[in-house]
N, C-alpha and C positions, 0 to 999 in steps of 0.2 A: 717708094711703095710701102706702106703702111699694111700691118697685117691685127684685122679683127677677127672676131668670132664669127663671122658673115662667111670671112674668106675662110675659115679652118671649115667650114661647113657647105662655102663652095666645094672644098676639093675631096666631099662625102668620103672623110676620113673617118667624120665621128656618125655616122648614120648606121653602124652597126655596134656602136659601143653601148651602143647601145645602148717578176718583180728582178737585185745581184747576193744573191747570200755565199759568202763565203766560209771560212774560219768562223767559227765561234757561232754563225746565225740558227735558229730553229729551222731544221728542216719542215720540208711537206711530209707529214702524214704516208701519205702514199708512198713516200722514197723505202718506208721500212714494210715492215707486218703489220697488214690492215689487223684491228683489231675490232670483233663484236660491237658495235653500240649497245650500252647497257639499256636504253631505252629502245626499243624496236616501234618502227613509225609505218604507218600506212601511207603512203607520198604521191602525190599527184603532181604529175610535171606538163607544163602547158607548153610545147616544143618538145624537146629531148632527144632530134638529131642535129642539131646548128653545130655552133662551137663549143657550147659550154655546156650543155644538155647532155651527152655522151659519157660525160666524167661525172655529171651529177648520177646519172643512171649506176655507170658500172662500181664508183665508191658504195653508192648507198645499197646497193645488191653487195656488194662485200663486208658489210659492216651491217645484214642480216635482214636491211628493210624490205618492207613490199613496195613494189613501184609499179606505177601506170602511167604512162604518155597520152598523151591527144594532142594529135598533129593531124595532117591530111596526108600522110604514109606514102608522100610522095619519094624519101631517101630511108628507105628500109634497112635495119641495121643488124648483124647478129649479138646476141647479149650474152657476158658470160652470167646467165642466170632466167629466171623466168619473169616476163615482165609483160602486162596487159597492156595491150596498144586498144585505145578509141580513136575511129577516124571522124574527122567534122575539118570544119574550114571558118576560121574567125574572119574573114574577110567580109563572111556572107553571114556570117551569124548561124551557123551551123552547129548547136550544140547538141543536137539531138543525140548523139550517143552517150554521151556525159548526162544528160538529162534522163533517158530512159535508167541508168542507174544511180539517181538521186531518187526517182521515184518506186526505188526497189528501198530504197532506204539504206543509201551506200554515204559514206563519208572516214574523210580521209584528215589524215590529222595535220596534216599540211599540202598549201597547194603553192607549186615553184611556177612564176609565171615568166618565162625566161625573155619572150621575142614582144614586149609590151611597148609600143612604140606611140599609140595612140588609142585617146584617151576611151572610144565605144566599144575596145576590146575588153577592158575591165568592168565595163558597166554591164555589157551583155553576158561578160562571165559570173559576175555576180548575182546577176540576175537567177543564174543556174546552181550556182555555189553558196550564197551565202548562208549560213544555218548548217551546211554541209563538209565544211573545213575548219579543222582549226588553230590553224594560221595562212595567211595570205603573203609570200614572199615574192615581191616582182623586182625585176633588176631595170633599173636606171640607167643613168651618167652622170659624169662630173659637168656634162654641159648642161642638167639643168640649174645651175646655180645660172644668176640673174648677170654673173661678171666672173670672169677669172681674173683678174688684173689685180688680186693681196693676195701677196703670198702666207700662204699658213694659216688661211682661214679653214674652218672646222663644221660639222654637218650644221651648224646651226646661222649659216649665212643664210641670205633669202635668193628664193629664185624666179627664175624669170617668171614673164607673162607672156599672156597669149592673148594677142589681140581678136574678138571675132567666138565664136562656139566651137571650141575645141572638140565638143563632139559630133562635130560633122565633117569631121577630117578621117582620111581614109591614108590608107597607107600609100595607093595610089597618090593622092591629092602630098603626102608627104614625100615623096619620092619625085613628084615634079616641082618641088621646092623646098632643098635643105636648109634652108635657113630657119622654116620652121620646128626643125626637131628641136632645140631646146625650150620654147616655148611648150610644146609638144611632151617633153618629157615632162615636164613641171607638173603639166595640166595632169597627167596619167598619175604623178605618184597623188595628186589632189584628189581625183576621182577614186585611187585605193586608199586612201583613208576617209575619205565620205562613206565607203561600202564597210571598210573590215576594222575602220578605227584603229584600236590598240592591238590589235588580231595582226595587223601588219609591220613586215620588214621590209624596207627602200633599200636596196645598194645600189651604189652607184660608183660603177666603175670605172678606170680611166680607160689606158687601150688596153686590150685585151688582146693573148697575142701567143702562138705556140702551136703545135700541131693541128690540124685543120681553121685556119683563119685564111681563107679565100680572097682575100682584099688586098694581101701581099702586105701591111699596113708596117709588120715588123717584117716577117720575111724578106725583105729586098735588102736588108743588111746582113743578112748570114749569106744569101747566096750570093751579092755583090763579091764582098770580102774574100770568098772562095772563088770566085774565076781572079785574083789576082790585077796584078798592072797599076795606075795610079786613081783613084778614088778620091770623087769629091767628096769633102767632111762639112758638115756647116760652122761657120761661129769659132771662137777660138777652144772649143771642147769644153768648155766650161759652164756651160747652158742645163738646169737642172732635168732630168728623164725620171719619170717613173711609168710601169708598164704593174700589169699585172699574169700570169699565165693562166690562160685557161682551168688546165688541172688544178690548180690553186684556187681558182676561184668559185670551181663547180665543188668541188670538194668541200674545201670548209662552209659554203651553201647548207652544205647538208649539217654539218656539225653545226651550224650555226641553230637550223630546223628542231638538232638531237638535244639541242641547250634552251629550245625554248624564245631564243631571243628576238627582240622585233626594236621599231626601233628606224632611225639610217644610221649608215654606213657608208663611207667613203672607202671601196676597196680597190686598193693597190701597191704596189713596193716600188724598191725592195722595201727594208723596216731600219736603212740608212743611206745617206746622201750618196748620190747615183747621178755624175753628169756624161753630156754625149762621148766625151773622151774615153771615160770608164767601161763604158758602153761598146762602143765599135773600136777598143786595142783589144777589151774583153773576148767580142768575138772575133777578129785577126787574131787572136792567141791558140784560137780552136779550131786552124788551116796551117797548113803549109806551104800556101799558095803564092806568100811574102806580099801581099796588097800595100800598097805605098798611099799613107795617108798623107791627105791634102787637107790643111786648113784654112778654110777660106773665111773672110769677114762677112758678118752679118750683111753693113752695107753694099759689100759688094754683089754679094748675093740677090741682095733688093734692085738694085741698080740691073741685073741680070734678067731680070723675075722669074728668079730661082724661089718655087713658094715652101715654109716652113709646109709639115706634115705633109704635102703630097708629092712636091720633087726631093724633097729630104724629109721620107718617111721619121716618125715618130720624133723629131725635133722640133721646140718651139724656141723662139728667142727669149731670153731671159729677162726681158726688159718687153714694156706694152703693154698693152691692152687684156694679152693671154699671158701676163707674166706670172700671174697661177696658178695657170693649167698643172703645170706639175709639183708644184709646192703646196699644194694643200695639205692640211693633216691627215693622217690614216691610224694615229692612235688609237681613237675610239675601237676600229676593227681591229688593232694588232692584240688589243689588251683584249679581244672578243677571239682571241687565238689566232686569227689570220697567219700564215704560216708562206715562207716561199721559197720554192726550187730553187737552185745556184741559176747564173746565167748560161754557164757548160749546159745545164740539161735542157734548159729552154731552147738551147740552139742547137744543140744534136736532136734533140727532137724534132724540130721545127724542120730542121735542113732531111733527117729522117723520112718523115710525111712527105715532103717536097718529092724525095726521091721515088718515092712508090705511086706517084701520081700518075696517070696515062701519059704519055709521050707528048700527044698534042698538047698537054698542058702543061711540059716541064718545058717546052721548047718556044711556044708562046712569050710575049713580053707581060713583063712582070706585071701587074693592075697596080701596083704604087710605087713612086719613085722613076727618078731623072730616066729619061730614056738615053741609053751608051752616047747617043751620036752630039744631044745635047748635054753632055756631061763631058766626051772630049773639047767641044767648044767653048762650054765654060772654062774649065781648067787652061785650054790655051789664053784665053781673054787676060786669065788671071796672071800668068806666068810673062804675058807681055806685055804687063801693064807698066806705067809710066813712073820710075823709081828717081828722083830726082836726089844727086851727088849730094854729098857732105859739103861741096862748097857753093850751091844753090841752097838748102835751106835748113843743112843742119838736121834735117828729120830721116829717122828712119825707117827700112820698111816695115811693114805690121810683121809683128813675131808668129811664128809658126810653133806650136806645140811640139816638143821630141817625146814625149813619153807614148 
């Protein structure tokens, strides 16, 4: 079983995509005393209850800005701060609120376009904003590059295409076929820089992943880990990971906005080498539940159709087609300040959230990752599998990680 970007995209891991700092690493911002922005910004946020919208909001109300949302106020939030909501609906091309205060002669010195998914969301907001904003920053993915398969390539790789008029796709029309989101993203950062030119910022992030991410994408490795017993692992732990948090990433958004900078961006961490072993003993260190890692071989996993990122959340194989997905550079953003929470806070946060969720939703099965019953069956498959003696063929069994 061979694993593409077809299949990372069958298992609509990356359709809302839209870091480990220990010792020595720069923290986030936020871990200390928010400090005043010396420039004070007018901020237009297109979302601002998702996942990343929230921390864009409450940073940049900490650090003195004026903020306004337009969403369709379907998840109402309280703010520590005052902040103007427009209601309208991009689906339908509803910008009438936003529009009746462009023609008051409103403008805002940057507009965050967080949930841009396809490409007649930016054209129809342009259509209302251009002249009116001054900067355009929409967030991405790493899936629209054209291939992940080199590793350490840098924002100036080329990305896909899109077969057909991208602007006649609807989020509906993308939601009944993932396969098109990266062509999909591609066309969307095309279409903001057709409209805002040099006025715009691309980020494009990997998974994105910490308190409130409803897709379970990371989450199924904090709360696996903490019910204990023996757990399947993918690969021999050695397979590169990079994740980005949330709060991280909505945050420096904004210092990004306070800097002026446009430009892409590949954002995510940590801002050093991070593979799955470092990863899930990291979070096993932050229980006491004693989870028993199992490391299983890539091939056997294939042979199982055990699928990378969706029954073994946030894992790719290190080798392929997606080989990378998680090795690309993130320089360009770190030297742009990019900054990241330790893995501890990601995961007590993350498990946090989880915990304060309504009942029916803590007790429900997880939305990503092996379900229990086929994760005991694999691990037995594996444990019985056929180990032929030192005096049949001399080989021995594949090594299991101790660390």
């Amino acid at each position: 079983m061979s694993i593409d970007r077809r299949d990372v995209l069958k298992f609509g891991a990356l359709a809302a995509a839209v870091g480990l700092a220990g010792a020595g690493r720069a923290q986030s911002p936020s871990q200390g005393a928010t400090r005043d922005a010396t420039r004070k910004l007018s901020i237009l946020i297109l979302g601002g209850t998702g996942l990343t919208g929230p921390h864009q909001v409450a940073y940049a109300l900490s650090r003195g800005h004026k903020v306004t949302i337009f969403n369709r106020g379907r998840r109402q939030r309280e703010w520590p701060g005052t902040v103007e909501q427009l209601l309208g609906d991009r689906n339908v091309n509803d910008y009438r609120s936003l529009a009746a205060e462009v023609a008051k002669g409103r403008r805002w010195d940057i507009c965050i376009d967080n949930p841009s998914s396809v490409p007649h969301w930016i054209r129809d907001a342009a259509a209302v904003l251009k002249g009116h904003v001054g900067g355009y920053m929409m967030v991405s993915s790493l899936s629209a590059y054209a291939d992940n398969a080199t590793p350490g390539d840098d924002e100036n790789a080329a990305l896909a295409s899109f077969a057909g008029d991208p602007l006649q796709e609807t989020m509906a029309s993308l939601r009944a076929d993932m396969s098109k989101f990266s062509g999909l993203k591609a066309a969307t950062e095309a279409e903001t820089l057709k409209h805002f030119g040099a006025l715009a910022t691309i980020i494009r992030p990997g998974l994105i992943v910490g308190p409130g991410d409803e897709t379970d994408r990371f989450t199924y490795w904090p709360m696996r880990l903490a019910k204990g017993g023996d757990v399947l692992c993918p690969g021999d732990g050695r397979d590169p990971v990079r994740y980005i948090d949330s709060r991280d990433l909505g945050e420096w958004m904004i210092r990004l906005a306070e800097a002026g900078k446009t430009g892409a961006f590949n954002a995510f961490g940590p801002d050093e080498a991070l593979d799955m072993a470092g990863l899930l003993y990291g979070i096993r260190a932050s229980t006491t539940a004693g989870a028993r890692l199992h490391w299983v071989p890539t091939d056997f996993l294939m042979a199982q159709n055990v699928s990378p990122w969706g029954d073994m959340p946030v894992w790719m194989p290190g080798q392929g087609e997606m080989a990378g997905f998680h090795t690309r550079s993130n320089a360009k953003a770190v030297a742009a300040q990019l900054t990241f929470r330790s893995l501890a806070d990601t995961v007590g946060a993350t498990r946090a959230w989880f915990a304060a969720q309504p009942e029916e939703r803590r007790n429900a099965p997880l939305r990503a990752g092996i379900k229990p019953e086929r994760e005991a069956e694999v691990l037995a498959a594996w444990k019985a599998r056929a180990v032929p003696g030192p005096a049949e063929s001399g080989k021995k069994a594949p090594a299991t990680p101790t660390r």
